[in-house]
VEXDODO-355031 format. One record per residue: x, y, z of N, C-alpha, C in turn. Coordinates in pm, whole numbers, padded with zeros to 5 digits, always signed. Example, Ala and Ser with C-alpha at 12.3 -4.5 7.8 and 13.67 -1.06 7.14 Angstrom:
2
+01319-00569+00780+01230-00450+00780+01320-00330+00780 +01285-00225+00708+01367-00106+00714+01290+00003+00787 
END
This chain:
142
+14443+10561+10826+14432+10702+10859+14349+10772+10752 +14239+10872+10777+14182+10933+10708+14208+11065+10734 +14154+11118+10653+14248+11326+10707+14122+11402+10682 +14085+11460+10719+13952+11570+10719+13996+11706+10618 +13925+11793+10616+13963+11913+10536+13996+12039+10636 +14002+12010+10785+14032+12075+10873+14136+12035+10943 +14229+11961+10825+14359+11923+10933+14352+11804+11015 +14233+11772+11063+14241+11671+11205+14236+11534+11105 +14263+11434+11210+14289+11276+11051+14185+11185+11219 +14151+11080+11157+14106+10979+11241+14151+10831+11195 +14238+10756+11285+14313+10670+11269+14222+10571+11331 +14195+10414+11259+14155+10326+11295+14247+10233+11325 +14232+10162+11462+14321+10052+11467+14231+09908+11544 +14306+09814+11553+14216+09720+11610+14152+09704+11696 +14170+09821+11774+14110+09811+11902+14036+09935+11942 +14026+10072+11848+13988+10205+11893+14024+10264+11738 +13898+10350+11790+13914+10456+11708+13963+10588+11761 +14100+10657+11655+14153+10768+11726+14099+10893+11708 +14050+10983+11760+14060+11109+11687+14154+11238+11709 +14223+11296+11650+14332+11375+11610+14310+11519+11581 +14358+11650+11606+14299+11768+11602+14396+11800+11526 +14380+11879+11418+14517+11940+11364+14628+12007+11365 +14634+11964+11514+14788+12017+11561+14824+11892+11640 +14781+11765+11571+14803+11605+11624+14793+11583+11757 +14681+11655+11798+14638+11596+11936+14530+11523+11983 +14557+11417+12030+14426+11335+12055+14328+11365+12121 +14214+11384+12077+14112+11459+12112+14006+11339+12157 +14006+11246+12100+13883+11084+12139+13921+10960+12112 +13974+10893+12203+13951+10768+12183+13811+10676+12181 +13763+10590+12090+13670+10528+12129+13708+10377+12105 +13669+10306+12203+13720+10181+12242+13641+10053+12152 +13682+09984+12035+13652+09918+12005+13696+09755+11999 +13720+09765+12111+13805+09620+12158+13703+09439+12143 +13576+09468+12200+13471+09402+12176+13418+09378+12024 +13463+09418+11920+13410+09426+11821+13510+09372+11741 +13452+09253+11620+13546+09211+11485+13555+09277+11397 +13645+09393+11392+13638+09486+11284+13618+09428+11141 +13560+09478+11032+13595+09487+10932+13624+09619+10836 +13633+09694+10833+13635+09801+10810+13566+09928+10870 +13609+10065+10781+13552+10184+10838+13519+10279+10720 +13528+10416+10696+13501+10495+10644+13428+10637+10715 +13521+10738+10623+13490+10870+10780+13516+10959+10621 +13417+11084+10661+13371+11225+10632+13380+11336+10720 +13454+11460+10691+13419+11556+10748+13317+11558+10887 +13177+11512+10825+13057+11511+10949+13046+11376+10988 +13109+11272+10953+13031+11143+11005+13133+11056+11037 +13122+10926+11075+13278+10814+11069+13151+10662+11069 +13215+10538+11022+13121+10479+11059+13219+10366+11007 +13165+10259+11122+13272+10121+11183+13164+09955+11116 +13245+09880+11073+13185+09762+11025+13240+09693+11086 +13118+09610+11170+13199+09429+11252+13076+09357+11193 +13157+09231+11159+13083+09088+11197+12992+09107+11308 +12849+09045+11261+12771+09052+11361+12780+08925+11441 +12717+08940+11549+12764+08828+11629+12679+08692+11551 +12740+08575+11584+12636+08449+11500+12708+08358+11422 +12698+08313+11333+12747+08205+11219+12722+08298+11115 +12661+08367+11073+12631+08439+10924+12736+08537+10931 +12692+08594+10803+12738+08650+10709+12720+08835+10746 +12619+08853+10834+12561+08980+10823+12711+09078+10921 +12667+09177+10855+12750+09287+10934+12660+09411+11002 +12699+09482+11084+12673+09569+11148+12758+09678+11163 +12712+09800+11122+12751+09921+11078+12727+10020+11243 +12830+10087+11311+12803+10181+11363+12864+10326+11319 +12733+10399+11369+12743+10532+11331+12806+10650+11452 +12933+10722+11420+12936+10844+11515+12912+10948+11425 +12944+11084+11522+12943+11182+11462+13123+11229+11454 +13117+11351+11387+13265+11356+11357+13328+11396+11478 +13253+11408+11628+13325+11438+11719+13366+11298+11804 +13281+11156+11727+13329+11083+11778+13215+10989+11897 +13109+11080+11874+12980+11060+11974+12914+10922+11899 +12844+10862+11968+12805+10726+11910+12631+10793+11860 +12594+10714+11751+12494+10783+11687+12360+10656+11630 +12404+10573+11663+12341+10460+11629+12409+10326+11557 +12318+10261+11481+12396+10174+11455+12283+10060+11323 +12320+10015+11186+12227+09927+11095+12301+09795+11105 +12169+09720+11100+12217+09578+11094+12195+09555+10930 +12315+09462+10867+12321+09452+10741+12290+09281+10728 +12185+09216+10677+12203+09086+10680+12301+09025+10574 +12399+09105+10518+12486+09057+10454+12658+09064+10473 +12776+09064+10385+12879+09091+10441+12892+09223+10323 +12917+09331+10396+12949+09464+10316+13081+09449+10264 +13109+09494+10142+13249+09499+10120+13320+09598+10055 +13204+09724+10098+13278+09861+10026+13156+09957+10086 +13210+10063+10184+13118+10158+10274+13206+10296+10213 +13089+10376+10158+13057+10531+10124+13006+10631+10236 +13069+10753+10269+13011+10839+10315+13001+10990+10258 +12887+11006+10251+12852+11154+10159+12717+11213+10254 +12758+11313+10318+12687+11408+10431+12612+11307+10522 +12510+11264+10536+12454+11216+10609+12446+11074+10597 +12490+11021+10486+12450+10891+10390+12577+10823+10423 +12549+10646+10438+12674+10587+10391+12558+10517+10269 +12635+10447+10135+12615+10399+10082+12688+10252+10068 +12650+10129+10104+12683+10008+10137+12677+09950+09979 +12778+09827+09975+12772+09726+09916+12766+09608+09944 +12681+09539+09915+12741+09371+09983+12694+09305+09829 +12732+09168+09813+12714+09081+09701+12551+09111+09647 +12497+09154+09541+12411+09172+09517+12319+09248+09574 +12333+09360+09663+12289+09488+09683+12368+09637+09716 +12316+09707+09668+12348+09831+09715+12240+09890+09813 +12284+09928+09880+12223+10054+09990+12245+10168+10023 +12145+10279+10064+12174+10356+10150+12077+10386+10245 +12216+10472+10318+12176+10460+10489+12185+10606+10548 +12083+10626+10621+12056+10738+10700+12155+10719+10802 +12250+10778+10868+12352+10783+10948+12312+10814+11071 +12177+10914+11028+12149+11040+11192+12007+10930+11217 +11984+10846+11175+11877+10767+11211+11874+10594+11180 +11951+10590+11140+12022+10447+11087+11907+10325+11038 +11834+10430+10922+11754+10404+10882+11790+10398+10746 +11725+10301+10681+11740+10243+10511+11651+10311+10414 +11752+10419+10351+11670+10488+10274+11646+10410+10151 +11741+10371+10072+11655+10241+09945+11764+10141+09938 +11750+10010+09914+11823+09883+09845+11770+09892+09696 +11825+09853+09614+11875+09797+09484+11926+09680+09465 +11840+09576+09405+11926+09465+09390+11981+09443+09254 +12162+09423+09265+12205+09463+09143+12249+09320+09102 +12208+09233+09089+12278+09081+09061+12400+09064+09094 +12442+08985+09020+12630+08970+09005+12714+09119+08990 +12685+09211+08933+12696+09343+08925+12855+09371+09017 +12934+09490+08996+13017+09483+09071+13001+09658+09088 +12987+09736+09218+12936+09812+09237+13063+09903+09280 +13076+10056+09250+13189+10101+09292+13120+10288+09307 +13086+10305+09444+13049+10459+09473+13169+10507+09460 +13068+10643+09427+13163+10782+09432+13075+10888+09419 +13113+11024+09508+13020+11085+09526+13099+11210+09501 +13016+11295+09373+13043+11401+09300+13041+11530+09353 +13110+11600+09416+13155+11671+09447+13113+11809+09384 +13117+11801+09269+13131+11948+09184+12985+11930+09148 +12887+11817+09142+12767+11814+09066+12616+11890+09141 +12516+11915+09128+12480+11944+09191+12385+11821+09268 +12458+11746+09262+12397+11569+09363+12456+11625+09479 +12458+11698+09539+12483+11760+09668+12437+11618+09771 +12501+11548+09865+12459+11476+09959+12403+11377+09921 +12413+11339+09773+12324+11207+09704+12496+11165+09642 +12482+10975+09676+12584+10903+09581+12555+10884+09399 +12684+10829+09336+12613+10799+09231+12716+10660+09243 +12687+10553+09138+12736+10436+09170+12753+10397+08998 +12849+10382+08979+12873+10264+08815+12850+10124+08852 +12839+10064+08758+12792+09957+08722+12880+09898+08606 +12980+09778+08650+12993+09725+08544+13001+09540+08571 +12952+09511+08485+12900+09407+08459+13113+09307+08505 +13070+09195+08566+13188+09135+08599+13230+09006+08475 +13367+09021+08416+13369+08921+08374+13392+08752+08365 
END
């Protein structure tokens, strides 16, 4: 369950995504029954769903809604993500030796970074004036 700043929360489960109005009424289901979840991550304006892509590899695939729940596109990741950021329009991805970010409203790759062994942990500053930009630490793994 994630909770918005307007009360409404959006609950992921294995099979759908819920959405919730702040007087706990279900306002959207979206049906994700076809899909190997691996995770999610949701903002105020955005929500966005990680499955196994179809195949033998490793890669994942990211879809994008909007916060009403509308489908918005979708990035193919040739890797396995294992930690998804959302800050206004942006998710910021991790997978083993890269970071990314991602245009949400176009699901387009704004830059990769390749960080080696690196162990990568977003967070996106609020009070700074990085308005809609992540920032990411870096610390070296031992």
């Amino acid at each position: 369950v994630d909770y918005r700043s307007d009360g409404s929360f959006v609950l992921l489960t294995n099979k759908a995504i819920r959405i919730y109005s702040s007087g706990n009424e279900l306002v959207k289901e979206i049906s994700l029954s076809s899909l190997s979840l691996k995770g999610y991550a949701v903002s105020d304006e955005r929500i966005v769903v990680s499955s196994r892509a179809a195949g033998l590899s490793n890669a994942t695939t990211l879809y994008f809604y909007s916060a009403s729940g509308e489908p918005d596109g979708k990035y193919e990741c040739p890797n396995d993500i294992s930690d998804i950021n959302l800050a206004g329009k942006y998710a910021y991805i991790y997978s083993i030796g890269h970071f990314r970010k991602i245009d949400t409203e176009d699901s387009s790759e704004v830059f990769e970074e390749d960080v080696g062994s690196d162990y990568i942990s977003c967070v996106y500053d609020k009070e700074s004036n990085l308005s809609g930009r992540g920032i990411h630490r870096t610390a070296e793994l031992a």
